[in-house]
C-alpha positions in Angstrom: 0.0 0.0 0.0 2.7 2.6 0.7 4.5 1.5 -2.8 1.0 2.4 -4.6 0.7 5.4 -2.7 4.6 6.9 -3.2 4.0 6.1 -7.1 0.1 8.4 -6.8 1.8 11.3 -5.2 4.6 10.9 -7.3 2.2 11.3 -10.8 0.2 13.5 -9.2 3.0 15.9 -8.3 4.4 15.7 -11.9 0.5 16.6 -13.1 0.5 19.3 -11.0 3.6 21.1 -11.6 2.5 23.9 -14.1 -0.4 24.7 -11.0 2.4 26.2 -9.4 2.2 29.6 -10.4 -2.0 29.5 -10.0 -4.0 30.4 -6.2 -3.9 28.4 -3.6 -7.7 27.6 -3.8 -7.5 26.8 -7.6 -4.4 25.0 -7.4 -6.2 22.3 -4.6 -9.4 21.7 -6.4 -7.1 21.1 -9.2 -4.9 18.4 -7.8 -8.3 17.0 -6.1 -9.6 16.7 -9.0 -6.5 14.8 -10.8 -6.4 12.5 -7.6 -10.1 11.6 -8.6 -9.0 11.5 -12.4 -6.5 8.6 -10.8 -9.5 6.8 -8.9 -11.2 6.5 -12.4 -14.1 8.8 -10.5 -15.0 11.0 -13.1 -18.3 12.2 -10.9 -15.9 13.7 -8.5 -13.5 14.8 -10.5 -16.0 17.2 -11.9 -17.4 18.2 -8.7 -13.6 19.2 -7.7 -13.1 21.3 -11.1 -16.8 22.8 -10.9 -15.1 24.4 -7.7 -11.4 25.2 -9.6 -13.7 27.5 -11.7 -15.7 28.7 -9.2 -12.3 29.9 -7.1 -11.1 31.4 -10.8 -9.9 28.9 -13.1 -9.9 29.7 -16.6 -11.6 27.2 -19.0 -8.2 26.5 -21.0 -6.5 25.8 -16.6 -8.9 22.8 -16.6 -9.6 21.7 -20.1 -7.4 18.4 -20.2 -8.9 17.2 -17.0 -12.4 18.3 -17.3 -12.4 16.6 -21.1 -11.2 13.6 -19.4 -13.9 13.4 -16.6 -16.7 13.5 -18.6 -14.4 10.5 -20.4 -14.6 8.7 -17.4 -18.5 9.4 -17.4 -19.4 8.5 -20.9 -20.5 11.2 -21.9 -18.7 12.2 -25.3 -20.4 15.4 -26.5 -19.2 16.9 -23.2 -16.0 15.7 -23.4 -15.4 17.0 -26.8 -16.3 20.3 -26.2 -14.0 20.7 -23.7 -10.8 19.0 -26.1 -11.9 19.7 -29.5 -10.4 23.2 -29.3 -7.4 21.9 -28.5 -6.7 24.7 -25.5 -4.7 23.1 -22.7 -2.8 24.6 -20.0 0.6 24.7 -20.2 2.2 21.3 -19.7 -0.8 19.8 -20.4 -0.7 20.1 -23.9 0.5 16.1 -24.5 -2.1 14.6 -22.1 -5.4 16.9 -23.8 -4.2 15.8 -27.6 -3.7 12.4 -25.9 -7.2 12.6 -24.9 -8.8 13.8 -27.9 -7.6 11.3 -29.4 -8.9 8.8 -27.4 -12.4 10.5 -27.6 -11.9 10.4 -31.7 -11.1 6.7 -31.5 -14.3 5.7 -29.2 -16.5 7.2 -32.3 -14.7 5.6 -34.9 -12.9 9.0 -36.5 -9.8 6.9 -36.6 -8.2 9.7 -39.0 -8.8 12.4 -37.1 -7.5 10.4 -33.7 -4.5 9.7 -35.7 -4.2 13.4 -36.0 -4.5 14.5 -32.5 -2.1 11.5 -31.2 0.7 13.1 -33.7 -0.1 16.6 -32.1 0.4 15.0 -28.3 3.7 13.4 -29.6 5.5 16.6 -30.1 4.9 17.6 -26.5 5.5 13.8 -24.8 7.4 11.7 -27.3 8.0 9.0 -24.1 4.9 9.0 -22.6 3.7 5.7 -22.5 -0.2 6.1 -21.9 0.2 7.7 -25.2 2.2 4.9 -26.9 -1.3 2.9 -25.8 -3.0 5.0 -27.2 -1.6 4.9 -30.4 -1.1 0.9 -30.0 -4.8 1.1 -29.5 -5.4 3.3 -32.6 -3.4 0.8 -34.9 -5.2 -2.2 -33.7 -8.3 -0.5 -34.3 -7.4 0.2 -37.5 -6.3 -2.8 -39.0 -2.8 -2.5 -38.2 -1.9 -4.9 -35.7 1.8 -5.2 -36.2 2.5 -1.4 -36.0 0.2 -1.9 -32.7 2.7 -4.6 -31.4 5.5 -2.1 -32.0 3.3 0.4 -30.0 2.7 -1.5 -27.1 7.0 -2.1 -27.2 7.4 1.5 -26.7 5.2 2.1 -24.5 7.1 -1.0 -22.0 10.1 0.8 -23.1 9.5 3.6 -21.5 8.0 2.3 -18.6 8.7 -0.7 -17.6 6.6 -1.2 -14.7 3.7 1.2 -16.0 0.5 -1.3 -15.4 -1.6 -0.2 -18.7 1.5 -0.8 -21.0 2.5 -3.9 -19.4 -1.7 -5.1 -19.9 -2.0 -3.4 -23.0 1.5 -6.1 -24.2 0.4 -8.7 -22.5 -2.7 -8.9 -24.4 -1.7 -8.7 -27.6 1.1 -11.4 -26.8 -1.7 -13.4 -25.5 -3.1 -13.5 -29.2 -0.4 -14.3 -30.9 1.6 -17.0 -28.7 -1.2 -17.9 -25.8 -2.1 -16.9 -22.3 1.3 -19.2 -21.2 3.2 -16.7 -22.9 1.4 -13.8 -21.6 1.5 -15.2 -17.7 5.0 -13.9 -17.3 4.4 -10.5 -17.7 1.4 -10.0 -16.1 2.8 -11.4 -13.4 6.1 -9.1 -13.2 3.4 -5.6 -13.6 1.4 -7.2 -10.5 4.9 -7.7 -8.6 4.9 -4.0 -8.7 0.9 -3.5 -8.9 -0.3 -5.8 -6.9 -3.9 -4.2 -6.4 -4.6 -3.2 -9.8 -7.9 -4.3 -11.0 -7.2 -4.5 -14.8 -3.9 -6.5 -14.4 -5.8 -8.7 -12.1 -8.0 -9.2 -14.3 -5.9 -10.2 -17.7 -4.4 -12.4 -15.3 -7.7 -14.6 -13.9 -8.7 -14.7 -17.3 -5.5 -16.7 -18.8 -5.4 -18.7 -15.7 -9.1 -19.8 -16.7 -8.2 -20.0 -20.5 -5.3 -22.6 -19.2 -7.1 -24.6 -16.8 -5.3 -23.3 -13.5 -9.5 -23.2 -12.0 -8.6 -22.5 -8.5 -5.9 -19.8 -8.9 -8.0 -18.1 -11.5 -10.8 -18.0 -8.0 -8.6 -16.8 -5.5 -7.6 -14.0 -8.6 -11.1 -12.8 -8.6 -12.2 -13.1 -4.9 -9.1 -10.6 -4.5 -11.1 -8.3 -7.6 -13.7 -8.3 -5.3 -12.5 -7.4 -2.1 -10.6 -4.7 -3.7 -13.6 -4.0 -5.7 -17.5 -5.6 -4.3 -19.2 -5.2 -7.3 -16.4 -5.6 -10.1 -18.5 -7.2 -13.1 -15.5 -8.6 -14.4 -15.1 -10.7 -11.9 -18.3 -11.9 -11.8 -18.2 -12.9 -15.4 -15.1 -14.5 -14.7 -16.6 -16.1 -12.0 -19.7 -17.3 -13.9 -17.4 -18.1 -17.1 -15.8 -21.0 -14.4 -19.2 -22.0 -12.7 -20.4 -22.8 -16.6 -17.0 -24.4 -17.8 -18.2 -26.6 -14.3 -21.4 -27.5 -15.5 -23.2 -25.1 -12.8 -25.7 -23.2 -14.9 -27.0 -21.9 -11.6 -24.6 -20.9 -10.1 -23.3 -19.2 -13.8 -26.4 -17.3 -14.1 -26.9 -16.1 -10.1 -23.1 -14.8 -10.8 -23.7 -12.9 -14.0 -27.0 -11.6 -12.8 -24.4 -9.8 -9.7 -22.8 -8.5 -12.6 -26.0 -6.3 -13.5 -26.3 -4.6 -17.1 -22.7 -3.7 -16.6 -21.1 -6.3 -19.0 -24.2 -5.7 -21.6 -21.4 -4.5 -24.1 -19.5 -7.0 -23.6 -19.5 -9.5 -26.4 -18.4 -12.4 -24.0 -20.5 -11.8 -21.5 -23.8 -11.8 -24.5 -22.2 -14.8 -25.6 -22.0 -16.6 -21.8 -25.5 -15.2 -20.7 -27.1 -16.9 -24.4 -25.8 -20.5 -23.6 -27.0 -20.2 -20.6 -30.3 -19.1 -21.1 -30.5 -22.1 -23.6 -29.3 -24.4 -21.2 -32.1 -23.5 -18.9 -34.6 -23.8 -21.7 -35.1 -20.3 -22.4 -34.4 -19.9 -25.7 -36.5 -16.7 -26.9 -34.4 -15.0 -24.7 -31.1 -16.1 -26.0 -32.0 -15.8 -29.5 -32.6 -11.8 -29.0 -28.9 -10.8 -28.1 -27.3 -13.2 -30.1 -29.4 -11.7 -32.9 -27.1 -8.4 -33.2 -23.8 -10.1 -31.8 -24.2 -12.8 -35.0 -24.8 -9.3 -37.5 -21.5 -8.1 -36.3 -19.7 -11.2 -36.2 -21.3 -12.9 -39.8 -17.8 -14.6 -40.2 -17.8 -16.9 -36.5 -19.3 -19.9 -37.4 -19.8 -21.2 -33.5 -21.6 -17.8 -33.1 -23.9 -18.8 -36.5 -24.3 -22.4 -35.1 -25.4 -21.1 -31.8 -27.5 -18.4 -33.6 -29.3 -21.6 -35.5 -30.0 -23.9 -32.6 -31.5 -21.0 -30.8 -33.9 -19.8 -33.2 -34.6 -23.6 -34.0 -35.5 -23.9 -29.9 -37.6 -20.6 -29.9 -39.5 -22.5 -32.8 -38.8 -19.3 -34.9 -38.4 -21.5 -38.5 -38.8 -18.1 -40.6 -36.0 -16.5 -39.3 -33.5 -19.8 -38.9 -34.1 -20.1 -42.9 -34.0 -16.5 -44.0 -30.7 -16.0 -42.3 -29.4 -19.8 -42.9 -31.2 -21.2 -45.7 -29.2 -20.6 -48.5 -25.9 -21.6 -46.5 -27.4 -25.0 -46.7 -26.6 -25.2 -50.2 -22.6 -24.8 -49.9 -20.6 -27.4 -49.5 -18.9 -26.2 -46.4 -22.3 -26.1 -44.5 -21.3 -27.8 -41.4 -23.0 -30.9 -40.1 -24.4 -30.0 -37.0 -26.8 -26.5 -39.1 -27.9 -28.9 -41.8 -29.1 -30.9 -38.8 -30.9 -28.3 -37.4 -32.2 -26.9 -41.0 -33.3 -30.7 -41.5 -35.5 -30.8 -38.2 -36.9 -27.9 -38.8 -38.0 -28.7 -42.4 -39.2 -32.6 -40.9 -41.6 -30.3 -38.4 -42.8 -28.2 -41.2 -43.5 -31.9 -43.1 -41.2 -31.4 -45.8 -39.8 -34.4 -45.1 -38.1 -35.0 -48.5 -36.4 -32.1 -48.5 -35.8 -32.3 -44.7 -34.3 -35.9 -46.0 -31.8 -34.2 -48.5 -30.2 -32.4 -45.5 -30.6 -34.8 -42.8 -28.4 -37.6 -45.2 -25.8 -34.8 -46.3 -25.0 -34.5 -42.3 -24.8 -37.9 -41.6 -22.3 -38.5 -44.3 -20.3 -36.0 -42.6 -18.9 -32.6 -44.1 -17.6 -32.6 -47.8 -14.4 -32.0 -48.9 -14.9 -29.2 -50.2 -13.2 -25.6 -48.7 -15.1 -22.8 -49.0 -14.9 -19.4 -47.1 -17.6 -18.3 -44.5 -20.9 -17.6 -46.4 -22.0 -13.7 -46.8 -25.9 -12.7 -46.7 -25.1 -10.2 -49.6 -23.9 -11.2 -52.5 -20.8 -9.5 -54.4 -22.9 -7.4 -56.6 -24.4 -5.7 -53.7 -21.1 -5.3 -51.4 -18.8 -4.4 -54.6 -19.9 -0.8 -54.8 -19.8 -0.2 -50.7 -16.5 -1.4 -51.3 -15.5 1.0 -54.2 -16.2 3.6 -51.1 -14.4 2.0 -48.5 -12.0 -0.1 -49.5 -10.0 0.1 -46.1 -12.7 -1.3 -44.5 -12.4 -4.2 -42.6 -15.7 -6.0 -42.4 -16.6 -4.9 -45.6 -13.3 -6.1 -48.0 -14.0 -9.5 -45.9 -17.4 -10.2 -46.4 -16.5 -8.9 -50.2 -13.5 -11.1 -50.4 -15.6 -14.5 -49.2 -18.3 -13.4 -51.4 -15.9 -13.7 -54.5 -14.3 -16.9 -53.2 -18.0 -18.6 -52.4 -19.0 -17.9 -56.5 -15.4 -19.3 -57.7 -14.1 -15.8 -58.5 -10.9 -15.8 -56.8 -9.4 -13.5 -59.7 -11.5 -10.6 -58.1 -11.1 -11.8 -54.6 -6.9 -11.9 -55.0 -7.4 -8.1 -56.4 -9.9 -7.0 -53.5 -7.8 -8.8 -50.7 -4.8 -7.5 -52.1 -5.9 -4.1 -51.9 -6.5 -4.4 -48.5 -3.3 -5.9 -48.1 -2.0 -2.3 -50.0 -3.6 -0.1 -47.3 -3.7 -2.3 -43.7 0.0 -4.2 -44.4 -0.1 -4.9 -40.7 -3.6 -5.9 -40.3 -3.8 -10.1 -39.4 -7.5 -10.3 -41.5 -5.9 -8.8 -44.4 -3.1 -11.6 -44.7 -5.8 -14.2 -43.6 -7.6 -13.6 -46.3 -4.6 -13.1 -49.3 -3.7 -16.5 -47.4 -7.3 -17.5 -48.3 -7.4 -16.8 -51.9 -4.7 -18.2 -52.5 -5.2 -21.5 -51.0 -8.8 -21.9 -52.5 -6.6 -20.7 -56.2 -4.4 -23.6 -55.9 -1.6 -22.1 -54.6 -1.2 -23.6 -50.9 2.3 -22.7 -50.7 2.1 -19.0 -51.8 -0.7 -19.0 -48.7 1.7 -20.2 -46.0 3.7 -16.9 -45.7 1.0 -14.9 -45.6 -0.8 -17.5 -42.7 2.7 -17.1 -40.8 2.2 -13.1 -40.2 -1.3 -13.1 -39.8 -0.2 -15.9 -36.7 2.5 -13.7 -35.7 -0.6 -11.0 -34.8 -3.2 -13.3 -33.8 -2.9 -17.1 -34.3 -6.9 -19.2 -34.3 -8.5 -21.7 -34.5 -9.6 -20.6 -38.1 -6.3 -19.8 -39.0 -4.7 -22.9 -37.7 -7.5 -24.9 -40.0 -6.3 -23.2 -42.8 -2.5 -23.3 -42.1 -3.3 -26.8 -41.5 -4.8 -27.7 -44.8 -2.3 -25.5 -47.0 1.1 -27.2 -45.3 -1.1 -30.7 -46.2 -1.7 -29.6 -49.6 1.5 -28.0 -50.3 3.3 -31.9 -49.6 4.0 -30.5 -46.2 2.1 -32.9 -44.0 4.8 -34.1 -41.9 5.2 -30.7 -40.6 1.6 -30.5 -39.6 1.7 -32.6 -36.1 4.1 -30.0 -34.5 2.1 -26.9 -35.4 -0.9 -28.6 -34.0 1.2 -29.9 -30.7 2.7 -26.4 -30.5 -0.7 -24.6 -30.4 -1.9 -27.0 -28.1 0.6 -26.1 -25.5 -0.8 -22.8 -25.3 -4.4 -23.1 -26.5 -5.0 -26.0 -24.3 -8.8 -25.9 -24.4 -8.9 -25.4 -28.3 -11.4 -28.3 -29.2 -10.6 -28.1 -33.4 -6.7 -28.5 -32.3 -7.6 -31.7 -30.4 -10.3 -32.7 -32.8 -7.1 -32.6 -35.2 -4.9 -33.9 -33.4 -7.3 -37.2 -32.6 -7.4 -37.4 -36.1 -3.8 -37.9 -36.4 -3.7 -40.3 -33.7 -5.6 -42.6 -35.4 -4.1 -42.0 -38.9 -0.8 -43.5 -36.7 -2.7 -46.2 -35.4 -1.6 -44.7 -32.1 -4.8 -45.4 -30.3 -4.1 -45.0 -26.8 -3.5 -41.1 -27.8 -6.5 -41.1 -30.0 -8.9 -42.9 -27.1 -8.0 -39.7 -24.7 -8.0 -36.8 -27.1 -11.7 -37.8 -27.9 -12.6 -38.9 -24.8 -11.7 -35.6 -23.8 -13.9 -34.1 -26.4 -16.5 -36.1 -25.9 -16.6 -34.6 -22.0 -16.2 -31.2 -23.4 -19.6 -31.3 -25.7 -19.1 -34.2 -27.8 -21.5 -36.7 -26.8 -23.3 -35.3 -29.7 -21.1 -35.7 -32.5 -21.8 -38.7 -34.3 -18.6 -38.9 -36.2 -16.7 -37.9 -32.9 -18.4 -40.8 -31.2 -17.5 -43.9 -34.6 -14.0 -42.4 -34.4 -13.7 -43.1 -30.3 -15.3 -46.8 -30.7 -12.5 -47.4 -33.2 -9.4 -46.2 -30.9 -11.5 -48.1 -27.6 -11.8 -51.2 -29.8 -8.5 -51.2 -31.2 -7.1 -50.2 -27.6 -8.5 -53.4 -26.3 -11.9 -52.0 -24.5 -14.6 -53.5 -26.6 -17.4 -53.3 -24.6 -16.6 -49.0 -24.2 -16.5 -49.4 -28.1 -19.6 -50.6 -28.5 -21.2 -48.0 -26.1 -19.6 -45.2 -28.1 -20.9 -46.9 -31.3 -24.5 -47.5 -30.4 -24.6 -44.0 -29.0 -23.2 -42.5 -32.6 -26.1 -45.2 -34.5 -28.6 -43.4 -31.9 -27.3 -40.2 -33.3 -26.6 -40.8 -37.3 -28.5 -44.4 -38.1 -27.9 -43.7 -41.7 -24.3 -43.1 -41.8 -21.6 -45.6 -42.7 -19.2 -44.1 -40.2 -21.6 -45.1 -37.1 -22.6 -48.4 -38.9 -19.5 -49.5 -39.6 -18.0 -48.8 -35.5 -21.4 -50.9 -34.5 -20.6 -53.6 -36.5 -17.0 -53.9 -35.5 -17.8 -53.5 -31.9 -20.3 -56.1 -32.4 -18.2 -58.7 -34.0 -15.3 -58.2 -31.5 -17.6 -59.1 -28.7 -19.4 -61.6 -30.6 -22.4 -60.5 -30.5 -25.5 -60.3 -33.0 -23.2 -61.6 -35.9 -26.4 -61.3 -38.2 -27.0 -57.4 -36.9 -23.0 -57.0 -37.7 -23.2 -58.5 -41.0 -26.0 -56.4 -41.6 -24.2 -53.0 -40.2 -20.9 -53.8 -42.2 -22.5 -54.6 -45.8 -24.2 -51.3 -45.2 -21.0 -49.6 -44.4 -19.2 -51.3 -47.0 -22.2 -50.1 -50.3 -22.1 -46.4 -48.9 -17.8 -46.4 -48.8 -16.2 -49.6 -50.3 -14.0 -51.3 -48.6 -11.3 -49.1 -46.4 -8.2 -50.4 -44.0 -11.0 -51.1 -41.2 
């Protein structure tokens, strides 16, 4: 506590130097106010400078901190009309640009933040709140490896400053793990022990790597430094789910009140669990706008799907998802959900068409993530914008889902022109050029875009290119490797199952997918034929055949389920007629195959 509070007087002594020269009584409500500015009480801090003016402040003494009060509050037409005019005290020029910036930003006027940022960097090159700030900027923008070099400087400068170490340690989080980012966090809480948004980065990669009861003790400290912190009660309710407690989940994120309703996370958390208790009306409605802004996240679509499928809203499920059934790429588990809700309609042959495509499992084919517009339509928005993130992807997937990958290299490599830095730029250059036939020209552009953020997405894709670039021997380390710091990633240990069993190493494969199958899997047919073969094969026949009767429960028309039945079944020698009849079906829908 005396550490913390040498370092508050210390910044707030520097803050107030150029009040020197000003009255006694102007000069205190002042430095009030700043130590309220430090609390992150922006009420207060207004009441203190409401009094600096009262005792003779001028508008242009107070302009920096009064701008950043009503920051603190939220409200941003205030705030601007205090730091557009760019009039700061003396000394205080850096810190108002700074916050102008900041305010530009928050709207989205990312060219006019840029400009005020390079007016606060003539008056404090090494101030490292601004080096955040301009990190911030960057990321925002597309730029995320000019952001990286950002958040460098602003360490440099301040080694022990607890925004720049957070603001590091989350972008290192996204490109090499929460492991990686552990570390630092760490050394900014040796010398911060108290702060709130250090504490919580650091309960949230505990979670992320499966450390449950240190990530606890993390937030029952956010609360007794803070009773009503809502991170830490989504934190908390994010652990209590990840448990299997939906009560407990829910109770913690109702604590939380309609303080995390901006928070995509939290939307996401508060939807699963709402369907989980049966209410699905109530999860469709905010997963309705988070699934416009995020069109590209397929678990978000899926989730979307089974919602709106629950809520018995069939109009909606097929205006938004209908035409994706057509693609190739359409993933098992939504033409499953498309095909119920056609069977409950009573189209039952077309619900039949869909129901049979799932069961065979998902084609070969690799397409991009489908796109509600079509490129006709988002072609001249992007003759407007082309720096635009969302809209030179959507654009980009468009041109790749109609075979046009001619237009899409030109539109991706556009983008690519204007955001060099930006990890969904090089994603998607990476993505045209894998769907062109040019896996190995993809790979370079796959190992930036991971060197910015690395996912699951663009492991998958990294994954298929190094496979179809005659680099598959290359292809069990980079899953292994992202393992070790994704732990909980299921497609990485989907993958790596998959492997397992390619090697006939079936001990491995038996507790990848038994993990999976804990973890959500005991619906996944597929999941479920491929554990039966690595229990069978691992000498457990009788667990082989529970796996494979649950997958035939599941899929009874797929060869993959019929086919583990069978085997299962002749291993224990049981119902030889049933297994005859199970592997003759197996064998007319695939031929014969190693099994």
């Amino acid at each position: 506590m005396g550490k913390a509070s040498g370092k508050l007087i210390l910044a707030l002594a520097l803050l107030a130097a150029p009040l020197a020269a000003a009255p006694d009584a102007v000069r205190g409500h002042i430095e009030q106010a700043r130590s309220a500015l430090a609390r992150g009480d922006g009420i207060a801090a207004k009441a203190d400078l409401d009094r600096a003016i009262q005792a003779g402040a001028t508008r242009t003494d107070i302009s920096a901190d009064m701008g950043e009060a009503f920051i603190l509050q939220g409200e941003s037409v205030k705030a601007r009309e205090w730091l557009g005019p760019g009039q700061f005290a003396k000394g205080q020029e850096g810190r108002g640009w700074r916050l102008l910036g900041n305010l530009e930003r928050s709207e989205w006027r990312l060219a006019e933040s840029g400009k005020a940022l390079d007016r606060a960097l003539a008056f404090s090159p090494r101030d490292p709140l601004l080096w955040i700030e301009i990190g911030r900027l960057r990321y925002q923008g597309g730029e995320q490896l000019q952001a990286i070099e950002a958040a460098d400087r602003a360490v440099a400068a301040a080694p022990d400053h607890p925004r720049a170490i957070e603001f590091r340690a989350r972008l290192l989080r996204d490109s090499h793990g929460d492991a990686a980012a552990l570390p630092l966090i760490e050394r900014g809480l040796a010398k911060s022990p108290d702060d709130l948004a250090l504490l919580g980065s650091y309960a949230a990669s505990l979670g992320e790597l499966g450390r449950a009861h240190d990530m606890l003790l993390v937030t029952r400290k956010m609360l007794s430094i803070d009773p009503a912190n809502a991170q830490a009660f989504f934190l908390q309710a994010a652990l209590a789910a990840r448990a299997g407690n939906v009560d407990l989940a829910r109770a913690m994120l109702n604590r939380a009140g309609n303080r995390l309703n901006d928070v995509p996370a939290a939307t996401l958390l508060k939807a699963i669990l709402e369907l989980e208790a049966g209410n699905a009306n109530v999860a469709a409605q905010p997963l309705i706008a988070l699934a416009d802004w995020q069109e590209a996240n397929p678990r978000l679509q899926a989730l979307l799907a089974r919602s709106l499928y629950e809520a018995g809203d069939t109009q909606q499920l097929f205006a938004r998802y209908g035409a994706l059934a057509q693609r190739g790429d359409t993933s098992p588990y939504l033409l499953t959900i498309l095909g119920r809700a056609l069977e409950e309609q009573g189209k039952y042959a077309e619900a039949a068409v869909l129901l049979d495509r799932a069961v065979a499992g998902m084609s070969a084919a690799l397409l991009p993530q489908f796109e509600r517009d079509p490129p006709e339509v988002l072609a001249p928005r992007w003759r407007e914008a082309q720096a635009d993130t969302v809209l030179t992807a959507e654009l980009t997937r468009g041109l790749l889902g109609i075979g046009n990958a001619a237009a899409a290299g030109q539109v991706a490599g556009r983008f690519v022109e204007l955001r060099p830095g930006s990890q969904v730029a090089l994603g998607l250059v990476g993505d045209v050029e894998l769907l062109a036939g040019r896996p190995a020209n993809a790979l370079p552009y796959y190992d930036r875009a991971a060197k910015i953020r690395l996912t699951d997405h663009l492991l998958l894709r990294s994954a298929i290119a190094m496979e179809r670039a005659e680099k598959a021997a290359v292809v069990p380390v980079m899953i292994a490797n992202y393992l070790k710091i994704n732990p909980n990633s299921r497609l990485a240990t989907r993958i790596a199952a998959s492997q397992a069993l390619i090697r006939r190493d079936w001990l491995s494969a038996r507790s990848l997918l038994e993990n999976l199958r804990k973890r959500g899997g005991n619906n996944d047919a597929r999941l479920l034929a491929d554990l039966s073969a690595a229990q069978l094969n691992s000498g457990d026949a009788a667990a082989a055949l529970n796996s494979a009767e649950r997958a035939w429960l599941i899929a009874p028309g797929s060869a993959f389920a019929a086919q583990a039945r069978g085997l299962a079944l002749v291993a224990l020698g049981r119902d030889a007629d049933l297994a005859r009849q199970l592997l003759d079906q197996a064998g007319k829908m695939t031929g014969d195959n190693p099994l």
